[in-house]
N, CA, C and O atoms as CSV, one atom per row, in Angstrom:
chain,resi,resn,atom,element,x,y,z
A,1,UNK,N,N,0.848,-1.182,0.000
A,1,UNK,CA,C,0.000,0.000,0.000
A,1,UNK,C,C,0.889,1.240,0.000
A,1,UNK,O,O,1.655,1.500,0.928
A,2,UNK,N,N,0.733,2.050,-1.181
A,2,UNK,CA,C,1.398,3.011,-1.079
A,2,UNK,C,C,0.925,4.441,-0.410
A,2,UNK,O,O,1.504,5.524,-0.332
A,3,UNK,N,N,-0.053,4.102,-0.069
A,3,UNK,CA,C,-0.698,5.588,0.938
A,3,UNK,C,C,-0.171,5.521,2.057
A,3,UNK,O,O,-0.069,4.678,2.948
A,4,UNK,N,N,0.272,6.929,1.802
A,4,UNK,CA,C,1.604,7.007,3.594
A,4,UNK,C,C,0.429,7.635,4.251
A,4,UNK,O,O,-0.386,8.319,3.632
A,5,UNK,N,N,0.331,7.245,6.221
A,5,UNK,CA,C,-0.782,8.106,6.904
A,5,UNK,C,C,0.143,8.449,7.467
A,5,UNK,O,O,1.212,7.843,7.537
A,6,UNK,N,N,-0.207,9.743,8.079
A,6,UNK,CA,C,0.543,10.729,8.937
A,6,UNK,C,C,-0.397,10.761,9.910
A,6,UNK,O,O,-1.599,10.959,9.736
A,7,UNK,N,N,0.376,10.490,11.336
A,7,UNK,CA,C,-0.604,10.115,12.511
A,7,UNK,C,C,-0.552,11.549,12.952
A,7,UNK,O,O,0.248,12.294,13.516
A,8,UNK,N,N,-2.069,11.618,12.314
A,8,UNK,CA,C,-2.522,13.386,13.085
A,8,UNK,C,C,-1.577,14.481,13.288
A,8,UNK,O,O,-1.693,15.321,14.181
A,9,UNK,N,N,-0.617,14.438,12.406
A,9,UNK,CA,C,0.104,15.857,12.451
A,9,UNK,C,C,-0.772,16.680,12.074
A,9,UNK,O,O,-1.469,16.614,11.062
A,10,UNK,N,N,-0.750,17.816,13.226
A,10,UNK,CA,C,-1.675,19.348,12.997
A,10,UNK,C,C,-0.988,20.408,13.246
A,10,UNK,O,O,-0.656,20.792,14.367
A,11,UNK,N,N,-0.760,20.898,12.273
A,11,UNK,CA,C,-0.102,22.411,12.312
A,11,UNK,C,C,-1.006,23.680,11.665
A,11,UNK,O,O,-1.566,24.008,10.619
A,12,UNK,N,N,-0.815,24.031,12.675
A,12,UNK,CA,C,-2.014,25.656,12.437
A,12,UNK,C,C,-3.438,25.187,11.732
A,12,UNK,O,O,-3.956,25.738,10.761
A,13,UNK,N,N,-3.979,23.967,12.499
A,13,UNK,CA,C,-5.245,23.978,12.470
A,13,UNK,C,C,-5.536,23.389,10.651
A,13,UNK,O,O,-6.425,23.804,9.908
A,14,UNK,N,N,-4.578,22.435,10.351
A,14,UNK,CA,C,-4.706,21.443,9.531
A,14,UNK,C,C,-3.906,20.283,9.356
A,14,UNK,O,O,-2.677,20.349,9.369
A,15,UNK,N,N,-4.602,19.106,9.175
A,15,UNK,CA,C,-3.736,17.870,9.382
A,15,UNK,C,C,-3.878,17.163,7.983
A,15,UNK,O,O,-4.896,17.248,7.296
A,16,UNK,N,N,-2.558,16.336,7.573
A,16,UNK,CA,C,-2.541,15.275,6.582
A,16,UNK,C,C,-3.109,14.019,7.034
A,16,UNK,O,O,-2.612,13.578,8.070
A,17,UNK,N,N,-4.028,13.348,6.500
A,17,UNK,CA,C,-4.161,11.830,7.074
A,17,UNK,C,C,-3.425,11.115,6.482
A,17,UNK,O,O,-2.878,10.170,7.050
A,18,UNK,N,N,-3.198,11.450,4.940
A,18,UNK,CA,C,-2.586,10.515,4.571
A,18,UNK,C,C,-2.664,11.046,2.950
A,18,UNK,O,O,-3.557,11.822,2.611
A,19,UNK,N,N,-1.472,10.469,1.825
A,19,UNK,CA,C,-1.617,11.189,0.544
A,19,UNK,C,C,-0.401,10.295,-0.107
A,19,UNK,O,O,0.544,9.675,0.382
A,20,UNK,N,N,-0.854,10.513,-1.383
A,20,UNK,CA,C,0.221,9.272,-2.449
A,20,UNK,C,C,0.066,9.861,-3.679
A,20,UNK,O,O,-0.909,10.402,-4.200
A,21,UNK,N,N,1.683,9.583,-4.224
A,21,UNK,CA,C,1.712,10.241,-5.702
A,21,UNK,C,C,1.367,9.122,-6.984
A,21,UNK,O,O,2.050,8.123,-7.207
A,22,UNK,N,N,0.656,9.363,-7.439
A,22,UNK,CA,C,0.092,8.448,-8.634
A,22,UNK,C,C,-0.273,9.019,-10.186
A,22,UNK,O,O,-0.313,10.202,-10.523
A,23,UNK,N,N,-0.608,7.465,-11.293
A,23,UNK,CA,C,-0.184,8.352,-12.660
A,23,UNK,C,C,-1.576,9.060,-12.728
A,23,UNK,O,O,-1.736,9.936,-13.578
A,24,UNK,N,N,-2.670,8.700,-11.812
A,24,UNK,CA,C,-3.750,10.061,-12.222
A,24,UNK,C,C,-5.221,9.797,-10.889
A,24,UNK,O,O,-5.082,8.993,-9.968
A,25,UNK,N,N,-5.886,10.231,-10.984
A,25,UNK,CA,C,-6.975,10.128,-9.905
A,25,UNK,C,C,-8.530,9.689,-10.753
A,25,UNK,O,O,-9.158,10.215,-11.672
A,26,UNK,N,N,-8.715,8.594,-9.998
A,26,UNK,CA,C,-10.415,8.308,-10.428
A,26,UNK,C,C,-11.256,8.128,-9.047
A,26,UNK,O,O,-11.026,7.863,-7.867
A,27,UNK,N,N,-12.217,8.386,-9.774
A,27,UNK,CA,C,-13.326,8.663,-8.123
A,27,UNK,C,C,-12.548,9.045,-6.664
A,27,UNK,O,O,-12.457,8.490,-5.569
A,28,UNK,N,N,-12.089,10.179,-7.202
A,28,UNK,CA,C,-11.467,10.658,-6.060
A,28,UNK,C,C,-10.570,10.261,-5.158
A,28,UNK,O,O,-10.327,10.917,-4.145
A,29,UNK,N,N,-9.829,8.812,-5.543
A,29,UNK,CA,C,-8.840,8.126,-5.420
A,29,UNK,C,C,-7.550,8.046,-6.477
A,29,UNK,O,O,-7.383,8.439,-7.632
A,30,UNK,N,N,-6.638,7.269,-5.408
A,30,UNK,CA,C,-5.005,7.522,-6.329
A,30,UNK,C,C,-4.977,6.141,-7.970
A,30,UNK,O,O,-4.997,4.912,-8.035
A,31,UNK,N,N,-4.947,6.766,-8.540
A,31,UNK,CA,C,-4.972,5.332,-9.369
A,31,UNK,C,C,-3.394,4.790,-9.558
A,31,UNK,O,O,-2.556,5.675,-9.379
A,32,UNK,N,N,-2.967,3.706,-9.833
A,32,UNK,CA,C,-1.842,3.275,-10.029
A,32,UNK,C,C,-0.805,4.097,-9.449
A,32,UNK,O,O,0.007,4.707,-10.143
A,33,UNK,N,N,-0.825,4.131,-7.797
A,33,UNK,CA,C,-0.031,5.090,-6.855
A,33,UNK,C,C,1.048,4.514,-6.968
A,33,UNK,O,O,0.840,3.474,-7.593
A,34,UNK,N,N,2.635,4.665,-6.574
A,34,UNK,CA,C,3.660,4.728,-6.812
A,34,UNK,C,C,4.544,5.603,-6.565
A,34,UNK,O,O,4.358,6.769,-6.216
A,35,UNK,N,N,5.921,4.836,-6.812
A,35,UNK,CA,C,6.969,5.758,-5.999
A,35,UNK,C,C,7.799,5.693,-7.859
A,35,UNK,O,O,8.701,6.493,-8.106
A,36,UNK,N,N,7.415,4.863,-8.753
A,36,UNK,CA,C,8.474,4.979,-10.044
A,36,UNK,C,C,7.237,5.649,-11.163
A,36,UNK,O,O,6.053,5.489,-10.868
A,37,UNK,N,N,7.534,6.229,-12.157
A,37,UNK,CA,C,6.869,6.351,-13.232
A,37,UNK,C,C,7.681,6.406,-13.999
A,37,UNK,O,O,8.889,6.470,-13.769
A,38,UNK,N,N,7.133,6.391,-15.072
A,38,UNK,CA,C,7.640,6.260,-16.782
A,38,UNK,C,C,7.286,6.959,-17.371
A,38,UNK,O,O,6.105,7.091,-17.692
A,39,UNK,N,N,8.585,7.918,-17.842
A,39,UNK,CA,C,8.259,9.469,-19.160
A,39,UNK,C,C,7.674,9.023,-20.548
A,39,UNK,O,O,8.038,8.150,-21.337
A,40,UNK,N,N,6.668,9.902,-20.569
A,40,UNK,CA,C,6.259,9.394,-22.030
A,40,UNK,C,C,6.743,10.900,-22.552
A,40,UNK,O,O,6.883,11.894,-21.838
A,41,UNK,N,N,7.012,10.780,-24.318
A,41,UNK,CA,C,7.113,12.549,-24.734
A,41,UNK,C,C,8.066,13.356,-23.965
A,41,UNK,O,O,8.052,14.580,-24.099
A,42,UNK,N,N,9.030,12.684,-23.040
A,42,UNK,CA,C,10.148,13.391,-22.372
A,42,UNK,C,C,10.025,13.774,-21.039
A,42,UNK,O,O,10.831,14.539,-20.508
A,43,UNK,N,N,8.586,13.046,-20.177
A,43,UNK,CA,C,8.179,13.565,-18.984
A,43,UNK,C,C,7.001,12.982,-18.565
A,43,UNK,O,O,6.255,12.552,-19.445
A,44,UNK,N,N,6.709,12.887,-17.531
A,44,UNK,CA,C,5.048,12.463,-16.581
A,44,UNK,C,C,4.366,13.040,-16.049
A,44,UNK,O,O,4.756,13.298,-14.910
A,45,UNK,N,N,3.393,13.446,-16.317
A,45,UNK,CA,C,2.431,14.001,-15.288
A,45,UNK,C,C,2.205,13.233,-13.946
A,45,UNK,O,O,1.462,12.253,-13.906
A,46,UNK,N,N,2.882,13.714,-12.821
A,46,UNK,CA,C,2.427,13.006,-11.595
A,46,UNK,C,C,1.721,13.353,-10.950
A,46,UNK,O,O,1.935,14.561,-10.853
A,47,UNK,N,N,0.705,13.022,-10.206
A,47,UNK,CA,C,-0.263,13.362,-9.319
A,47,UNK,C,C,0.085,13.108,-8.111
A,47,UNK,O,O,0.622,12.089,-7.675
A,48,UNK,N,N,-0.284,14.222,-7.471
A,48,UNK,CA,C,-0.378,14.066,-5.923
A,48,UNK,C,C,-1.752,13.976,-5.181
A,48,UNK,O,O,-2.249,15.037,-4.802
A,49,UNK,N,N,-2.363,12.882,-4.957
A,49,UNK,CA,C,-3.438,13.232,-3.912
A,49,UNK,C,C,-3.280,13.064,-2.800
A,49,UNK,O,O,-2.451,12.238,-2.418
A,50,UNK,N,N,-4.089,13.858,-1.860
A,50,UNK,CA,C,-3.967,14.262,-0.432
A,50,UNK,C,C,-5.362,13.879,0.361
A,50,UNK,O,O,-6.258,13.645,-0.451
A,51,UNK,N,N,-5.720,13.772,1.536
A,51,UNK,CA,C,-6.635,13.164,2.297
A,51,UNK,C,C,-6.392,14.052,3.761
A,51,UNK,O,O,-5.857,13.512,4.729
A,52,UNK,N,N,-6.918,15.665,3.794
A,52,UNK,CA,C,-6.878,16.529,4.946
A,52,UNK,C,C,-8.151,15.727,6.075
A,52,UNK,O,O,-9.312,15.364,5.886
A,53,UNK,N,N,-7.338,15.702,7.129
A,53,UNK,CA,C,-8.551,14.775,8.382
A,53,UNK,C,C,-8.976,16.251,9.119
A,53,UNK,O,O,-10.143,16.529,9.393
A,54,UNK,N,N,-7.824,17.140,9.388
A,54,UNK,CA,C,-8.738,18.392,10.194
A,54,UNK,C,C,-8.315,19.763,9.244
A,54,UNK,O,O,-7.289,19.740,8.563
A,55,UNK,N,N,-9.064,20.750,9.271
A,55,UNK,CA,C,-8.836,21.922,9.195
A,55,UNK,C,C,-9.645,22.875,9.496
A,55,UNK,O,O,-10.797,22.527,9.237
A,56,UNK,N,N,-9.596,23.724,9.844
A,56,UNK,CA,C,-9.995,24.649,10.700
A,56,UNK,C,C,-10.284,26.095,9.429
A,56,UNK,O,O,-9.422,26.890,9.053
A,57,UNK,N,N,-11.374,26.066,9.108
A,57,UNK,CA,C,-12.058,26.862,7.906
A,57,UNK,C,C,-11.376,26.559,6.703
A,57,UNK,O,O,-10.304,26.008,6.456
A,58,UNK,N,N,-12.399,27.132,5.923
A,58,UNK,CA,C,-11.335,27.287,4.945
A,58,UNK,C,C,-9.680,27.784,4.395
A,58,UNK,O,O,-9.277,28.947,4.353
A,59,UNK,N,N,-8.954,26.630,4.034
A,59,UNK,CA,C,-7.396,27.584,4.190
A,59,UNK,C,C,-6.535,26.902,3.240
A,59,UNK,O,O,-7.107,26.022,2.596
A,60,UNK,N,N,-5.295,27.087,2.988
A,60,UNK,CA,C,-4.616,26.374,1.909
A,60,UNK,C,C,-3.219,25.805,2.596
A,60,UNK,O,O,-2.548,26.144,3.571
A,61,UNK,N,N,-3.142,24.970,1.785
A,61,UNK,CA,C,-1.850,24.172,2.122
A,61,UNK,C,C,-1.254,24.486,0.836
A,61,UNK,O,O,-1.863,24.912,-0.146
A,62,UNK,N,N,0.391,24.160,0.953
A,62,UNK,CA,C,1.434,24.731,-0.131
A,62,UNK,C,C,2.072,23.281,-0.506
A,62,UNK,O,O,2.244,22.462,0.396
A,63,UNK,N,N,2.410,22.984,-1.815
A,63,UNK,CA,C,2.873,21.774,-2.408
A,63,UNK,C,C,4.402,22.814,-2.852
A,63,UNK,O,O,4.547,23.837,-3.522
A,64,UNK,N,N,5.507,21.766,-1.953
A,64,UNK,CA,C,6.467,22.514,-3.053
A,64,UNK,C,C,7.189,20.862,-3.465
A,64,UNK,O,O,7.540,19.895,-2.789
A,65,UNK,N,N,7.167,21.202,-5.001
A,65,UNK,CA,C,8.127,19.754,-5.702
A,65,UNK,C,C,9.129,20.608,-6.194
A,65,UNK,O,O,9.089,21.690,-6.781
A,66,UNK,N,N,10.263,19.688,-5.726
A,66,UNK,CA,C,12.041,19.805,-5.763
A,66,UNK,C,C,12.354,18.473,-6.149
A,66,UNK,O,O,11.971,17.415,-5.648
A,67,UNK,N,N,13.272,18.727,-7.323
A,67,UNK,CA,C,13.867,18.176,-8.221
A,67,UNK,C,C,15.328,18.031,-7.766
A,67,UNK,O,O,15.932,19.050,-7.430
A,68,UNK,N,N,16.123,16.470,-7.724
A,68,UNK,CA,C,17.304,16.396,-7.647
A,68,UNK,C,C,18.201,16.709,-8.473
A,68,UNK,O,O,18.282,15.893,-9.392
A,69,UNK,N,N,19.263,17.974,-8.558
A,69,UNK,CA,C,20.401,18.414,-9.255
A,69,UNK,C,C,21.699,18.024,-8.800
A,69,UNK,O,O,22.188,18.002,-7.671
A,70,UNK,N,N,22.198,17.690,-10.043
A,70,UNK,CA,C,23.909,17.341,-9.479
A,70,UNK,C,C,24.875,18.589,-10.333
A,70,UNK,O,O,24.627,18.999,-11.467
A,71,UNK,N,N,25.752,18.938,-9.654
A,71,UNK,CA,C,26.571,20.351,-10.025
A,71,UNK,C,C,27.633,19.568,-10.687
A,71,UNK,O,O,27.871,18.385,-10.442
A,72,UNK,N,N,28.138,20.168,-11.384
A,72,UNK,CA,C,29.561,20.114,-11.996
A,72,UNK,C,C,30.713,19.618,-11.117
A,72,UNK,O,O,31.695,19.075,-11.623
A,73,UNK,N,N,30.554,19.858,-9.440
A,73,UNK,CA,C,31.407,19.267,-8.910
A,73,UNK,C,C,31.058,18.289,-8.279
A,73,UNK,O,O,31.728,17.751,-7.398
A,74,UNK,N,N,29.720,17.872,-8.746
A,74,UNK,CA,C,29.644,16.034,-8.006
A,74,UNK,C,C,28.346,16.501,-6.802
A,74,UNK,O,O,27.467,15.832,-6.257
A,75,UNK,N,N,28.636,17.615,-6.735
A,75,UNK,CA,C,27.556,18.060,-5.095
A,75,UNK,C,C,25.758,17.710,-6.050
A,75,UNK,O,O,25.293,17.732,-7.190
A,76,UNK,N,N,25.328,17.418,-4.612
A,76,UNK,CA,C,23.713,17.085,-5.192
A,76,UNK,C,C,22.961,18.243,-4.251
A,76,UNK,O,O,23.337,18.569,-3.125
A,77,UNK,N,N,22.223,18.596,-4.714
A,77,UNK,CA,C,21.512,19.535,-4.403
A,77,UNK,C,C,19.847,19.193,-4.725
A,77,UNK,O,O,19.658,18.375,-5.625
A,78,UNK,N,N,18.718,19.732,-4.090
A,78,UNK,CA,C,17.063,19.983,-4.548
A,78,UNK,C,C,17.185,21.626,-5.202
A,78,UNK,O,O,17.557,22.720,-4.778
A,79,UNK,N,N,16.730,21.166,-6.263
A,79,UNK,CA,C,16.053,22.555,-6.994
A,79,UNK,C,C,14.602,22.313,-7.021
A,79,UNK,O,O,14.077,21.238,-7.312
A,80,UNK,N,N,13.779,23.793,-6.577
A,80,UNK,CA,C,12.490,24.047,-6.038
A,80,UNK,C,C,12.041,24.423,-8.031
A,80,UNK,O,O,12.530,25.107,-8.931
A,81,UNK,N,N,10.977,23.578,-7.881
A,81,UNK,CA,C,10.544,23.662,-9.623
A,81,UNK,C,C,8.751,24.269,-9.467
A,81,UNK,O,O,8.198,24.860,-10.395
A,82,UNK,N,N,8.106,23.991,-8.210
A,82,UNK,CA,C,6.875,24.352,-8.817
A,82,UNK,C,C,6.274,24.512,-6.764
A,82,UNK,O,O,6.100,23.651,-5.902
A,83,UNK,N,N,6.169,25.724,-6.753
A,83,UNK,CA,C,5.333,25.594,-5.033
A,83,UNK,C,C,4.230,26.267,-5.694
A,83,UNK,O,O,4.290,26.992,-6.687
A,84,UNK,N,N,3.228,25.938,-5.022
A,84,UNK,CA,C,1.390,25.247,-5.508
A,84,UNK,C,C,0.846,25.784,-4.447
A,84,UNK,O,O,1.071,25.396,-3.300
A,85,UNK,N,N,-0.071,26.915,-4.821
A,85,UNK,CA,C,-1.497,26.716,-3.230
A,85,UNK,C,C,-2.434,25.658,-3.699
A,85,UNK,O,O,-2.895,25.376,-4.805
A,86,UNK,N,N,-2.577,25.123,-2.409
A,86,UNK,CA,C,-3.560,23.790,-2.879
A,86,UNK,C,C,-4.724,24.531,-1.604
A,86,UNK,O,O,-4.503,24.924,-0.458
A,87,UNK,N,N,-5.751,24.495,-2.272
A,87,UNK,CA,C,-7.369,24.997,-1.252
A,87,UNK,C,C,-8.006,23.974,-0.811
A,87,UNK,O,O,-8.582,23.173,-1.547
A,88,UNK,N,N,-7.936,23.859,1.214
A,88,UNK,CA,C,-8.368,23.098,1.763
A,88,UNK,C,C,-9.347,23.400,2.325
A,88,UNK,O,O,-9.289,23.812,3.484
A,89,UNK,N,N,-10.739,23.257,1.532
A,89,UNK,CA,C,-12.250,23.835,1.892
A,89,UNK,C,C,-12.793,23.367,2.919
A,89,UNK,O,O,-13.795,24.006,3.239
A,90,UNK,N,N,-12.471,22.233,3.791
A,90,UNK,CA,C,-13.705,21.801,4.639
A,90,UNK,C,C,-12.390,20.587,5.497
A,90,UNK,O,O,-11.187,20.378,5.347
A,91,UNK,N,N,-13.575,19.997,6.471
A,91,UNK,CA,C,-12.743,19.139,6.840
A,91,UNK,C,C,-13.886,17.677,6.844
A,91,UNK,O,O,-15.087,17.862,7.037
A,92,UNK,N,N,-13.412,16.498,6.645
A,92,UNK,CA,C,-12.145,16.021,6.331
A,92,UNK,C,C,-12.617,16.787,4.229
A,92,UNK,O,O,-13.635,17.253,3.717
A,93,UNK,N,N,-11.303,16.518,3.762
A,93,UNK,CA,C,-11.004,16.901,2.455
A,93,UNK,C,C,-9.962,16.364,2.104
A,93,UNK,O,O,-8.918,16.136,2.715
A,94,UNK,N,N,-10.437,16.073,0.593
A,94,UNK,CA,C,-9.596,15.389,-0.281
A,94,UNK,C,C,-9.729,16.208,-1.334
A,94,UNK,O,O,-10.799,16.734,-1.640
A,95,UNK,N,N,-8.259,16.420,-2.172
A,95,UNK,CA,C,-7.978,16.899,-3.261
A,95,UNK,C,C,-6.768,16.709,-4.026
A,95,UNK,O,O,-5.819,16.430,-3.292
A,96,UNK,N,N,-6.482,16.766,-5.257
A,96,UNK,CA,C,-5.022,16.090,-6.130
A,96,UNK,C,C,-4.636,17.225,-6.838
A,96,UNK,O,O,-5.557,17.721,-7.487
A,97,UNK,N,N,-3.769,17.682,-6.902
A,97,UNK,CA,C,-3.090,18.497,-8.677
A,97,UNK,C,C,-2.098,17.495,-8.681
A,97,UNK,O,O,-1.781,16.763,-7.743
A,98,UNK,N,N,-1.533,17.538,-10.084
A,98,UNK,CA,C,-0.330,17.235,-11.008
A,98,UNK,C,C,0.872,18.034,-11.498
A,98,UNK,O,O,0.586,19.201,-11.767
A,99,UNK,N,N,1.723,17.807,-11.620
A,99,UNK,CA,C,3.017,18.062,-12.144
A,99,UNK,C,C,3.216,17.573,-13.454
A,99,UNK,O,O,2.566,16.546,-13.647
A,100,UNK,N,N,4.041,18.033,-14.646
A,100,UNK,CA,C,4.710,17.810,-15.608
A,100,UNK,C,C,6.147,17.538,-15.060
A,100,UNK,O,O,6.666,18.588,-14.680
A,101,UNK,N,N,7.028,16.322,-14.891
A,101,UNK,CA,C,8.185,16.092,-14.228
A,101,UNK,C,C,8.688,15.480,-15.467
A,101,UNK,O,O,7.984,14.995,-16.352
A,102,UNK,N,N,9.937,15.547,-15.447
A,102,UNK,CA,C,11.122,14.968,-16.425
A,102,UNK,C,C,11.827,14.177,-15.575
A,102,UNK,O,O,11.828,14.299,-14.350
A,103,UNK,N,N,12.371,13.443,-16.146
A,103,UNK,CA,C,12.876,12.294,-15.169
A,103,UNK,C,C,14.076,12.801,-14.767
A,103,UNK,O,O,14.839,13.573,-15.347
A,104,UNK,N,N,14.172,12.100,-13.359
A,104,UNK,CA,C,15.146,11.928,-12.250
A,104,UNK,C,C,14.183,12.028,-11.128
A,104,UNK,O,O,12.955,11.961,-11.179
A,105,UNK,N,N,15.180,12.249,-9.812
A,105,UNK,CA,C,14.430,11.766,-9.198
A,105,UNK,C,C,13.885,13.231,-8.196
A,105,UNK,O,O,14.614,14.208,-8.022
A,106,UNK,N,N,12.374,13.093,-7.583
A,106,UNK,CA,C,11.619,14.301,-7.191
A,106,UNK,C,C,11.665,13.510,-5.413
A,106,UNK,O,O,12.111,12.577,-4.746
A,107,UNK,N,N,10.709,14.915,-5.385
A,107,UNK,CA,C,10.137,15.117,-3.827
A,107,UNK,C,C,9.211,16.038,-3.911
A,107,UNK,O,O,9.408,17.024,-4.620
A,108,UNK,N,N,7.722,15.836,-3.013
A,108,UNK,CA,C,6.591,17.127,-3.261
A,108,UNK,C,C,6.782,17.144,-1.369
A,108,UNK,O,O,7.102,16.297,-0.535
A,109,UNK,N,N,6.574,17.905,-1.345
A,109,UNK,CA,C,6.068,18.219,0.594
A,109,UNK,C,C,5.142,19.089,0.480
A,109,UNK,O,O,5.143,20.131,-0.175
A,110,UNK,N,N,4.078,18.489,1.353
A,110,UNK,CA,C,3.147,19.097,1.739
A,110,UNK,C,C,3.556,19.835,3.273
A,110,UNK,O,O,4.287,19.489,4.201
A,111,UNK,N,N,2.515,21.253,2.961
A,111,UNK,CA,C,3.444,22.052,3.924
A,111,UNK,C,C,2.050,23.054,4.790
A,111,UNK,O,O,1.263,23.734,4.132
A,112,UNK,N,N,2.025,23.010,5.445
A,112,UNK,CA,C,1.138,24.168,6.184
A,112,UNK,C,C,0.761,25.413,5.608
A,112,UNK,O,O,1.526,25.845,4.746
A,113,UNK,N,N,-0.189,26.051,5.871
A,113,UNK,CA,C,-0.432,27.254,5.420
A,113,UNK,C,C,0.268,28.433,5.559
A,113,UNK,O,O,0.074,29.275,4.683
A,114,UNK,N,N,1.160,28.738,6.593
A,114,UNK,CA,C,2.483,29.599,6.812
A,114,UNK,C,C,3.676,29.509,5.973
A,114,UNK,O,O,4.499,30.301,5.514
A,115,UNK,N,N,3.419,27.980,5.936
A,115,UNK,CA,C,4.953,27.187,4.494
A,115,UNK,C,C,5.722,27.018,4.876
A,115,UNK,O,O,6.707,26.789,4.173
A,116,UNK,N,N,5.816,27.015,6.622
A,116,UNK,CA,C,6.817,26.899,7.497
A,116,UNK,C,C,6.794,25.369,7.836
A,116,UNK,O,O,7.879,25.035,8.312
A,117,UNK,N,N,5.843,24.263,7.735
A,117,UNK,CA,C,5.855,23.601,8.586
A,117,UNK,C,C,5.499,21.613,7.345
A,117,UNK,O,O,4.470,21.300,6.746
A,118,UNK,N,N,6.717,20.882,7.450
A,118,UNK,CA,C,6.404,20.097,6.330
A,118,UNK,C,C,5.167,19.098,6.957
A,118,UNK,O,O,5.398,18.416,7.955
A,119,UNK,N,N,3.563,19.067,6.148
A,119,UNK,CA,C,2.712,18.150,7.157
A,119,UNK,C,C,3.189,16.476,6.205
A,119,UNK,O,O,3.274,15.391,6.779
A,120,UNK,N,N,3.331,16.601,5.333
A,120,UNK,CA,C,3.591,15.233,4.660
A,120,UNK,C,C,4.779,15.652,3.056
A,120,UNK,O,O,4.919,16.659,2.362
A,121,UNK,N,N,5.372,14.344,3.055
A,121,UNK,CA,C,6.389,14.257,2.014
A,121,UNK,C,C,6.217,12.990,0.643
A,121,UNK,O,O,6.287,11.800,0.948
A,122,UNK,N,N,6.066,13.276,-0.356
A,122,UNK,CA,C,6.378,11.931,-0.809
A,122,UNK,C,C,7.755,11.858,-1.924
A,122,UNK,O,O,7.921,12.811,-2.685
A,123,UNK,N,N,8.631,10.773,-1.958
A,123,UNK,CA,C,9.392,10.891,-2.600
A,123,UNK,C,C,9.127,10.201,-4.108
A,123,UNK,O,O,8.073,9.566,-4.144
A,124,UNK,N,N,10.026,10.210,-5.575
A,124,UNK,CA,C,9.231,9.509,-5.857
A,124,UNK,C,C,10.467,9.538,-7.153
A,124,UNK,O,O,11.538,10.065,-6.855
A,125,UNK,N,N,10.290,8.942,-8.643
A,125,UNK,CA,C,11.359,9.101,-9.525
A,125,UNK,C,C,10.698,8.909,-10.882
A,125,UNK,O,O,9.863,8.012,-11.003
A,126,UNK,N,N,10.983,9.618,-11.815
A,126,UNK,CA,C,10.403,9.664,-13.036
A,126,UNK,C,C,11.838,8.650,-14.037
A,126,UNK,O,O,13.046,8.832,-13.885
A,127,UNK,N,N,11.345,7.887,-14.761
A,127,UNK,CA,C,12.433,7.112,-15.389
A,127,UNK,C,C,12.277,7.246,-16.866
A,127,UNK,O,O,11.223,7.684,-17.329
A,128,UNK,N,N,13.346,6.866,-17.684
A,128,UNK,CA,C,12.893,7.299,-19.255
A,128,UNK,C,C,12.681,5.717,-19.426
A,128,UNK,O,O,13.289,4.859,-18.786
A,129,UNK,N,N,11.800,5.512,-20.313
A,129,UNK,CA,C,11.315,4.007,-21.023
A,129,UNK,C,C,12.472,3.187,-21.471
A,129,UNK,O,O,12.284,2.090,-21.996
């Protein structure tokens, strides 16, 4: 099972229950969730869906996906490619966006509404065919 739960982390009055990156969402679930995908056309659309257990009015949570870079001198580094307001209307709530990723390997964190605070992570790797 690839749905990670996060035992009730609540920061500023919203919690992750639990969320998985997959190649797309049906009935409001992860379809073919996963930690590998396969570039078609030079890249994947990955999905992230999420499963909020509390929040406290309406409010947003921040998706930032960082991409692994390697420098010229061997050092590896995350480069920040896409931070996302994601709108968390109600509680409990579920909701997904997607990414266009090129392969290597990623990370999305889900992050509190301040952007200070990581509530969930998934790691994950785009591969060429």
């Amino acid at each position: 099972n690839l749905l990670r739960p996060y035992p009730f982390l609540l920061c500023g009055g919203l919690a992750l229950g639990e969320s998985a990156t997959a190649e797309g969402v049906k009935d409001a679930k992860p379809l073919n969730a996963g930690s590998m995908f396969t570039a078609k056309d030079g890249g994947a659309n990955v999905w992230l869906w999420m499963n909020f257990t509390k929040a406290t009015a309406p409010t947003t949570a921040w998706l930032r996906w960082v991409r692994e870079v390697h420098s010229i001198d061997g050092k590896t580094d995350w480069q920040l490619v896409h931070f996302i307001p994601a709108a968390v209307k109600g509680s409990p709530y579920t909701t997904w966006y997607y990414v266009g990723c090129e392969p290597g390997s990623w990370m999305v964190d889900v992050l509190s509404a301040d952007g200070k605070r990581v509530l969930g992570t998934q790691a994950f790797a785009v591969v060429k065919p």
